[in-house]
N, C-alpha and C positions, 0 to 999 in steps of 0.2 A: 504494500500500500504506500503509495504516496505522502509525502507529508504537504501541511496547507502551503510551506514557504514552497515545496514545489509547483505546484499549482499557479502560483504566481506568475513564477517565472516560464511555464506554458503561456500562461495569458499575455504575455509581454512579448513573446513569438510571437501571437496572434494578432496583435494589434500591430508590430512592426511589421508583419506577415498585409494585413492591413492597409497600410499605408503604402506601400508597394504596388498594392493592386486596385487601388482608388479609383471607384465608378465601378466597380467589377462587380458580379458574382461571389469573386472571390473574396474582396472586401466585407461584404455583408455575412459572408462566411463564417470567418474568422471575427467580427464583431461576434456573432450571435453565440461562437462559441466560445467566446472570451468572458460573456455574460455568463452564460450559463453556469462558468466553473465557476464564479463568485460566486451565483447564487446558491451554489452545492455548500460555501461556508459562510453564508448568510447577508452576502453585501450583496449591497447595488453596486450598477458599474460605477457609478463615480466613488465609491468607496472603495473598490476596488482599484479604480487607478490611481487613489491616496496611498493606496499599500503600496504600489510598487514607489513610488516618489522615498 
C-alpha cells in the first residue's frame, strides 16, 4: 500500500502531466485523476495543491 505522501507526488505527475497537454483529453484526464486521489484522503483539489506547495 501506498502511503498518502505518495499519493501526492502521483498527483503532481498528473497535473504536470496536465499542463503538457493543455486543451486535451488528456489534460482533463489527469485533472480528474488528480482529484480523485485527494478525494481518496479527504481534500478538495485546492487543498490538495496546498499539500504539495
Amino acid at each position: 500500500m501506498r502511503h498518502p505522501q505518495d499519493n501526492l507526488l502521483v498527483v503532481y505527475a498528473l497535473s504536470l502531466l496536465a499542463q503538457e497537454y493543455e486543451g486535451t483529453q488528456k489534460e482533463d484526464w489527469a485533472l480528474h485523476l488528480a482529484v480523485e486521489i485527494g478525494k481518496q484522503h479527504g481534500l478538495t483539489s485546492s487543498e490538495t495543491i496546498h499539500q504539495l506547495e
